[in-house]
C-alpha positions, 0 to 999 in steps of 0.5 A, a space after each residue: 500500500 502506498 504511504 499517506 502523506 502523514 506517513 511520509 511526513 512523520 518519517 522525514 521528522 523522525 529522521 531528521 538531523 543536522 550532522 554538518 559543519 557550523 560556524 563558531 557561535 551557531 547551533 542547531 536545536 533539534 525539537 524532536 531529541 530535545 523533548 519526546 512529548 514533541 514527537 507525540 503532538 508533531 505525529 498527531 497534529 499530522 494524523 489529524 490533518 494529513 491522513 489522505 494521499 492529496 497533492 498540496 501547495 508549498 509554503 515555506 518558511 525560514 527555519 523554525 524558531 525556539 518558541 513555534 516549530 522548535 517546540 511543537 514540531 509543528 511549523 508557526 505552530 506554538 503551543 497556544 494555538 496547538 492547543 486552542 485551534 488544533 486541539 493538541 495539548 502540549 502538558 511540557 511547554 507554553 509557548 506564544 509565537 509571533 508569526 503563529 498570530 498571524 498564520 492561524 488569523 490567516 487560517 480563520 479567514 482561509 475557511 479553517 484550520 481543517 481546510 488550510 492544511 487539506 491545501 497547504 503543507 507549511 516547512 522550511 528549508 532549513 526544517 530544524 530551528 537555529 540560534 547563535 551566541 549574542 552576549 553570553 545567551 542564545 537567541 533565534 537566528 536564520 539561515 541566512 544570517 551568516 555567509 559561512 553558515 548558510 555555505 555549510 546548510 546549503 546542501 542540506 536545505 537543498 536535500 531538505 526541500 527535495 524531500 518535502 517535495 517527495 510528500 507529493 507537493 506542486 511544484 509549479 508554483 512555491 509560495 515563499 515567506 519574506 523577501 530575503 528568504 526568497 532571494 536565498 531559495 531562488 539561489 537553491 532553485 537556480 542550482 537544483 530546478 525545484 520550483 517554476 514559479 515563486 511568489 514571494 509573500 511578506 513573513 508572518 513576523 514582519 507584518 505582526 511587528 511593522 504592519 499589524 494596523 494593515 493586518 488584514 490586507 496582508 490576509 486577503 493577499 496570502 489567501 488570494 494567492 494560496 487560492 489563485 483567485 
């Protein structure tokens, strides 16, 4: 029998680590051997939703922070939407996420929760959160951050994005959270033909922080496109 969707998704995460080179002052954290109840709330979000064979589009992310996906195993999934719109209780973590705000505000006007991921499979290419060393504490950090360390993932993000492709995603069209994430994915594109098209829409984060009085247009363009109305 061929693998569901949420089979193929659970394997992948499971799988899942970074074994490469880092800059000085970088980490990788791996939400999946750092607590095991992740794995638990990741395998149920997905057999809640991804129980079927469908074909989905691609939204794609940077890489997960320490408060969303870094916890949950659930991508701008933190523990308090997990929780109240998924119905997923997380009993070792709270967390609240910025972008998490805007994407399940997104997923209400979408049709739903249940709707958005029929269509939609949110990841990254770089699926596993990263911090880096500032004044003696670790704070969230992006792969493209950094010149060498984006140097070190990049092979690992382009085998990352063809395995999230394998889970049977459209590649005629990617849909790429904030600018400067798709000017590096663009570079990934460019040396291993993944996508035909990609649009480029604002991140989560910098319209709850910079343009959150205009929130709602930014919904109408996410679902507008997602859509392809």
């Amino acid at each position: 029998m061929d693998k569901t969707f949420v089979d193929k998704v659970i394997q992948f995460n499971r799988n899942l680590q970074y074994s490469g080179n880092l800059p000085d002052d970088f980490q990788v954290l791996n939400p999946y051997l750092d607590n095991p109840e992740t794995m638990v709330v990741m395998e149920k979000f997905y057999h809640k939703y991804y129980n079927d064979s469908n074909q989905r589009k691609f939204l794609i992310g940077i890489n997960p922070s320490r408060h969303g996906a870094g916890v949950t195993g659930v991508p701008f999934t933190d523990t308090k939407r997990l929780e109240s719109v998924c119905g997923i209780k997380m009993e070792s973590a709270y967390t609240h996420e910025v972008s998490s705000v805007f994407i399940y505000d997104m997923m209400a006007a979408y049709g739903g929760a249940g709707e958005f991921y029929r269509d939609i499979y949110i990841n990254s290419p770089f699926p596993l959160a990263i911090v880096r060393k500032s004044k003696g504490s670790w704070v969230n950090a992006n792969y493209y951050d950094d010149k060498e360390l984006f140097n070190d993932v990049k092979n690992f993000m382009i085998d990352s994005l063809k395995k999230h492709i394998s889970l049977n995603l459209d590649t005629s069209e990617v849909f790429i959270l904030g600018k400067k994430n798709a000017e590096f994915i663009s570079k990934l594109n460019n040396e291993a033909n993944l996508f035909d098209k990609m649009t480029v829409l604002e991140h989560p984060r910098y319209i709850q922080q910079y343009k959150s009085k205009e929130k709602d247009l930014y919904i109408d363009k996410y679902i507008l496109a997602l859509k392809n109305q």
